[in-house]
N, C-alpha and C positions, 0 to 999 in steps of 0.2 A: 342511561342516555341523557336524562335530563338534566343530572348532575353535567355532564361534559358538553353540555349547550348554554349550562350560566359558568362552569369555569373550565374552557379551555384547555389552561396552564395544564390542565393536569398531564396533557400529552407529554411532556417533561419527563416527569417522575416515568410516564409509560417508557418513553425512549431509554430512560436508566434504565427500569426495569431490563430492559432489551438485550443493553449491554451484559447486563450481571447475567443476564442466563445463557448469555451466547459464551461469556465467561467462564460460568461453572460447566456448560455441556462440553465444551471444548476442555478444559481439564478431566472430566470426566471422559472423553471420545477414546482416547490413546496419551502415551507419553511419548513415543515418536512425533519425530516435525516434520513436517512439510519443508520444499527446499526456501522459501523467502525466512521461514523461521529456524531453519538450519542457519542460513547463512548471518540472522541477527545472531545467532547464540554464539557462533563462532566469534564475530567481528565486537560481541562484548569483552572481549579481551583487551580490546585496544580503544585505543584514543587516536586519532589522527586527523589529518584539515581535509584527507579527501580518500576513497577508499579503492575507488573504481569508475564505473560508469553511471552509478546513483550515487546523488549530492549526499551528506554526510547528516545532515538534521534528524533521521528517524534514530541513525546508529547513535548520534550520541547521546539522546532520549534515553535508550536504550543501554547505553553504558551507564549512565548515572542511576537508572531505577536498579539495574543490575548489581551496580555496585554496593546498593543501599541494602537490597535484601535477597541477595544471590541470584545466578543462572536457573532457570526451572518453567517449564510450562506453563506456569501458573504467572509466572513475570515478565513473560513474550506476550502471551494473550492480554493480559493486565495492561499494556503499554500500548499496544493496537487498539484494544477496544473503549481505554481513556479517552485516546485521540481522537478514536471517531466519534465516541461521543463530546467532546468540546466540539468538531465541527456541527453535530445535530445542532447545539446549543446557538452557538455562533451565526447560524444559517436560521436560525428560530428569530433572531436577534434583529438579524437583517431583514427579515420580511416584517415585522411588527414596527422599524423603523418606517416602512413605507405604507403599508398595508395598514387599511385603518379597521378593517376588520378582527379580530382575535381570532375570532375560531380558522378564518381563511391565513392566518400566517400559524397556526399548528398546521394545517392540511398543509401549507410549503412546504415545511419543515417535516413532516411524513412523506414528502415528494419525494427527499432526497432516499428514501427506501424502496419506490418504485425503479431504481435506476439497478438493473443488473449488476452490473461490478461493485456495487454496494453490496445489494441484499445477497450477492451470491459469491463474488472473487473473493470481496473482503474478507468474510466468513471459512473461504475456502485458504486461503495465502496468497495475502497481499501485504505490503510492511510500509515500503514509502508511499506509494499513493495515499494512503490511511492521511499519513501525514500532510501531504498537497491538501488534500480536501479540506484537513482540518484549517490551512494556511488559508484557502479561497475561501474557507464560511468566514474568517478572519478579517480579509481585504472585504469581504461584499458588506459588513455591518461597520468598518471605519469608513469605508469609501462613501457607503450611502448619508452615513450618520452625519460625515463632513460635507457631501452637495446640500441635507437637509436642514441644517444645523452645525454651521464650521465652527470649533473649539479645537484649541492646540492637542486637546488629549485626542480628537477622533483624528486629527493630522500625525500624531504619534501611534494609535492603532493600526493604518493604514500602514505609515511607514514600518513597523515591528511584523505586517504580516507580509510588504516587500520583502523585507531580509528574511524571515523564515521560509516562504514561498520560496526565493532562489535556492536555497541549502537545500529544498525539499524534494522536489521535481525541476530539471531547467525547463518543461514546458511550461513552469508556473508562468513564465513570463510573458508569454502571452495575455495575459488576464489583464494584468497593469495596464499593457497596452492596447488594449481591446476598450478600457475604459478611459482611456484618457480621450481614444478617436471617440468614442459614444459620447461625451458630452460637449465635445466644440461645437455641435449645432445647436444647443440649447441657449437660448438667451439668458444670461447672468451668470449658468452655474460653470461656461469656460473660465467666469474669473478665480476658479480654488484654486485653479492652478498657478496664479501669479501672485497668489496669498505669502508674506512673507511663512506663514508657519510650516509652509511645505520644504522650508531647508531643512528646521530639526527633522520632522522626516524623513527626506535625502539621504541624510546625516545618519542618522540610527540604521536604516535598513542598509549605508553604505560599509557603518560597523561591523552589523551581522555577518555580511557575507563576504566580508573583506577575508578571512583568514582560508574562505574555500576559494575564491578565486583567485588568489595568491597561488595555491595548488592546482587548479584548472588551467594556468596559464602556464606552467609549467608541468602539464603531465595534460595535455589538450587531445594526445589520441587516443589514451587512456579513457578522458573521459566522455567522450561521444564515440570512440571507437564502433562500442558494442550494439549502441540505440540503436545506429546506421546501419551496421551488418543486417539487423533484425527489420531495417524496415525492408530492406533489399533483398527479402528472404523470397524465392522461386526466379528474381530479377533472369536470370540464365536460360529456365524452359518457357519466358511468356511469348506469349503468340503476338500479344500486342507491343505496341510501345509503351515504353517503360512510365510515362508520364503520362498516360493513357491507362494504362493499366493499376497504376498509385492511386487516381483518380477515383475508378471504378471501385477500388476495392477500398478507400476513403468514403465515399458514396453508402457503399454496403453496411461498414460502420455506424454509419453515423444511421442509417434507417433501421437497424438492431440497436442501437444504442437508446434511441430517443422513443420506440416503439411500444414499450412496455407505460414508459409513464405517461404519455399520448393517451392509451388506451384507458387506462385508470381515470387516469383527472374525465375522460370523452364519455367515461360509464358512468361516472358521480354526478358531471353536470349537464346530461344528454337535455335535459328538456332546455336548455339557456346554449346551447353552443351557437347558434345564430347571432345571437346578444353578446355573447361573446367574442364570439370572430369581428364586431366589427366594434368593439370599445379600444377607444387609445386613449392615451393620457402620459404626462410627462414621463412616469417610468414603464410602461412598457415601449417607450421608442428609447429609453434607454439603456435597460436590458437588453431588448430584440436586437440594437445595435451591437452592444457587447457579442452576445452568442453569432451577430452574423459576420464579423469583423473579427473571433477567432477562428472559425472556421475559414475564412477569405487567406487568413495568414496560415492555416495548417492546408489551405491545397495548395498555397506558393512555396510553403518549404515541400513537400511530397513533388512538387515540378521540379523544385532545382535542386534536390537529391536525387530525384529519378529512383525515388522508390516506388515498390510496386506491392506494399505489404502495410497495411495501418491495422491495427486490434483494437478491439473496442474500449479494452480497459485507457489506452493509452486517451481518449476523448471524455472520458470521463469528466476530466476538471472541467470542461466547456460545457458537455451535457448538464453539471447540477446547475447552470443556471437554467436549464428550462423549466422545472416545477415554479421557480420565482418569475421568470417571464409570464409563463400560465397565471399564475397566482395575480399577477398587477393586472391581468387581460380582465380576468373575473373580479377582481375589487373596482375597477372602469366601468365593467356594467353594470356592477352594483346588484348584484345576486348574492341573496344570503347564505352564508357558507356554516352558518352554526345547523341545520337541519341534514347538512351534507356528510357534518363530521365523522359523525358516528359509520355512518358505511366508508368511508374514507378510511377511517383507522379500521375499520374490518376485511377489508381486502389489504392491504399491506400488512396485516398481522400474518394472515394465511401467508402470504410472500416470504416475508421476515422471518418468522418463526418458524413457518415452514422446511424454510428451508436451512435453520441450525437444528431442527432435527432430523430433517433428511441425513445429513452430514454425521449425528450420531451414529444414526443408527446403521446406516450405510459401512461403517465399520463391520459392522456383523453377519449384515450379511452381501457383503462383497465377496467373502471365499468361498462362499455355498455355489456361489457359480464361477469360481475357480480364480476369480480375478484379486490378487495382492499388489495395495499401495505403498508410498511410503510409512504411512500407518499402522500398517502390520510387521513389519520390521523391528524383530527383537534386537534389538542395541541393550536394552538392559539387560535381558536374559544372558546375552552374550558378557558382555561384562561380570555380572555375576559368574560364570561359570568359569572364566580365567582367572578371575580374583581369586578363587577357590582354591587354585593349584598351587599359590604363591601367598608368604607371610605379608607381604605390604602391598599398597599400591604402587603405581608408577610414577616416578617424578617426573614424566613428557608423555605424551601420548601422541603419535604420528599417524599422519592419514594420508591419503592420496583424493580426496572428493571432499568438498565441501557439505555436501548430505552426511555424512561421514562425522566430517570436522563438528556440525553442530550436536546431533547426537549425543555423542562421546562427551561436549563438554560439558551438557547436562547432565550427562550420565554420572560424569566426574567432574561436577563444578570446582573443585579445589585443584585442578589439577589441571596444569598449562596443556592446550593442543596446536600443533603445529602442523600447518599445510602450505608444503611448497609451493612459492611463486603466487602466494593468495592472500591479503593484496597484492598484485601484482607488482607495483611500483616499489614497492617496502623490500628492504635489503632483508633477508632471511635473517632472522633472530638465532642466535646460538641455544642450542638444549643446556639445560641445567644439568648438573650434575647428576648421576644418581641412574637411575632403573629407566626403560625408553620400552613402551611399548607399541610397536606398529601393528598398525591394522588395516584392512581394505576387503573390500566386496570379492567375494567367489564367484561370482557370477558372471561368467562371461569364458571368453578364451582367453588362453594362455593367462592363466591367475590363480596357478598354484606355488610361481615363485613370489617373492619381493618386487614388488610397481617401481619401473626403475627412477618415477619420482624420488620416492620415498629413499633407496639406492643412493638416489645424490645427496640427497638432504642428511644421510647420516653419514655419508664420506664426507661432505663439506665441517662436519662435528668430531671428523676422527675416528668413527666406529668403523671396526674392520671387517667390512659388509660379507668377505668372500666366507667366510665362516658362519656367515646367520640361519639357522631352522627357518624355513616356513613351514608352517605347521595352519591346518583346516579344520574346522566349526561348524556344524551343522545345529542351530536351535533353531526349533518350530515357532514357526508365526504366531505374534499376536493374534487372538481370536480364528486361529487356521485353523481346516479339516487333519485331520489325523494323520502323520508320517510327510507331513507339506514342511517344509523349512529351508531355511536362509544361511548359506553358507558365507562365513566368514573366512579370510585370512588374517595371521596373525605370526609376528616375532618378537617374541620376549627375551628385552638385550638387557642381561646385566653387566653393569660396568661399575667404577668406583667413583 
């Protein structure tokens, strides 16, 4: 403890640590994915300016690391929990730019692990938000660096985490503008904005994002379609009005959202919250504005959508500024945070840690009481067991489900998979020559013939469907009770 009272920093190295064992436990959990990491595994096949209804920055992350050292559990987890940890770093970066304290900008920077959708979505399957967060610890250490200290390079970090932030999440954009209202009241520091260096800036983030918005302008219900649908989810059975009701359940959000680290930062520094609640000083009126200027802008889109459905994870990017609001509140009253540290990092371990191994182990025994995830789901066993019956593999591999599509192409990283109509936008790519193996989930009705997806997708190739076997699979679940398993469907086309 005394060590982490003369050198801080070390929270750093803790925070890696973090990453690498959420990394190995999660390789080690299962080789099944979850559906945000089905759908990166699938979508590393390609290259494209826009994909669907999430901007394209994490997937192409993603296709390059991919490409570098193959499709595999081990290179989905590896790319999420890089990210998150450059935003730990980045968010570390930006409180020690303001915070004259050390040890009180490691406790920020641990802040951002009292936040749920951190310590527990992310962990659980998240893929772009990973990325957002990593974008806002990015914009809040250029933005701050440049009101503290303006140099063209903080005017270019700023601008580099505009452009990634849009590719990343489109709600990044609120942040930007959340900061630019927070500092027009401040006397001298509205002038960064009339600073010539803020063109290079303009200029680089208008680079960045130039070749997805070129795509969003041209495929615009594509890509807010889906967000929309989802916030408008029960909009049909509410009792209230619909902008009344967005409201209420924006409201609920955001008192789940912000509740957890409330309580942490209110139990570390119970005997100063008096002295705290009443310290101001230049950056907590300019955080507090940030964090209250985007929420002001997320209940005026939630009015004129007339949704009536907001999720917590979706408040996330707005929620991590409140550990660095907290944090400028207590460096104002000037309460020492090096005696704090050590319980600080002791309850967010229990959180953090906690909770990647709950997530282990949780694998094992989730069937004991009868309950199977995506996780349990033999896709390799399955594979193994058709590869069996046949001299080679298959030169295509078709699906009908994206849970599916990812799977499979871990399963068979060398080996192209195709799922109709997915991206949507994208003209169906033709099968390669050679051997075509379709597959789809048994589960359910009627799903002992060919998914007539799948049906179109190989008459639009030529193959002459009226002739095709379906043929059924039964292999037992990963870590499942005995005689418990996962039926597959399957047709194996040989062609020339």
């Amino acid at each position: 403890m005394k060590l982490l009272a003369r050198r801080p920093e070390i929270v750093f190295y803790l925070m890696a640590g973090y990453c690498l064992l959420s990394i190995t436990l999660r390789i080690l959990r299962q080789e099944s994915l979850e559906i945000d990491e089905s759908e990166q595994a699938y979508l590393s096949q390609y290259l494209f300016a826009g994909y669907g209804t999430q901007p394209p920055f994490y997937n192409w992350v993603q296709y390059i690391f991919s490409g570098l050292f193959g499709i595999s559990v081990a290179t989905l987890t590896v790319v999420k929990n890089g990210l998150l940890f450059l935003a730990f770093i980045f968010y570390g970066l930006a409180a020690r730019t303001i915070i004259s304290d050390r040890s009180l900008s490691m406790i920020t920077m641990l802040g951002m692990l009292t936040l749920p959708p951190i310590f527990l979505l992310v962990q659980r399957d998240l893929s772009h938000t990973v990325a957002a967060l990593f974008t806002v610890s990015l914009f809040l250490f250029g933005f701050l660096q440049t009101l503290k200290s303006p140099r063209l390079v903080s005017y270019l970090i700023t601008g580099l985490a505009v452009g990634l932030g849009v590719i990343s999440k489109y709600n990044f954009v609120i942040i930007p503008v959340a900061a630019i209202i927070a500092i027009l009241p401040e006397p001298g520091l509205h002038n960064r904005l009339f600073d010539w260096r803020i063109i290079p800036a303009l200029a680089l983030a208008a680079l960045i994002a130039a070749p997805h918005a070129y795509w969003v302008v041209n495929n615009l219900a594509v890509a807010s379609g889906g967000t929309i649908s989802e916030m408008k989810e029960g909009a049909e059975t509410s009792a209230l009005p619909h902008a009344l009701q967005g409201l209420l359940s924006l409201g609920l959000a955001l008192i789940k959202s912000i509740a957890i680290p409330t309580a942490v930062f209110g139990l570390v520094f119970y005997g100063d919250l008096d002295k705290i609640a009443r310290a101001r000083s230049k950056w907590t009126r300019i955080i507090g504005r940030m964090l209250a200027v985007c929420f002001m802008i997320v209940a005026l889109i939630v009015v004129g959508l007339a949704a009536t459905h907001i999720r917590e994870k979706w408040l996330v990017l707005f929620v991590v500024l409140l550990p660095l609001y907290l944090a400028t509140k207590i460096d104002a009253a000037g309460v020492d945070a090096a005696s704090r540290l050590p319980r600080f990092l002791g309850i967010v371990a229990v959180l953090a840690v906690g909770v990647v191994l709950m997530l282990c182990v949780s694998v094992l025994v989730a069937p004991k009481i009868g309950r199977y995830s995506f996780g349990h789901t033999p896709y390799d066993g399955f594979v193994q067991r058709v590869l069996a019956d046949h001299d080679t593999k298959p030169a295509s591999v078709v699906v009908d489900d994206r849970i599916l599509a990812g799977n499979l192409k871990v399963t068979l990283p060398d080996t192209p998979v195709f799922l109709p109509n997915f991206p949507s936008v994208q003209t169906p790519l033709p099968l390669p020559p050679g051997s075509i193996l379709a597959v789809w989930s048994g589960k359910g009705t009627d799903r002992e013939n060919l998914p007539p997806r799948i049906v179109e997708l190989l008459a639009k190739n030529g193959v002459r469907v009226d002739r095709l076997k379906a043929n059924r699979l039964a292999v037992p679940y990963y870590a499942g009770n005995e005689g418990d398993a996962y039926t597959f469907g399957y047709s194996w086309i040989e062609r020339p």
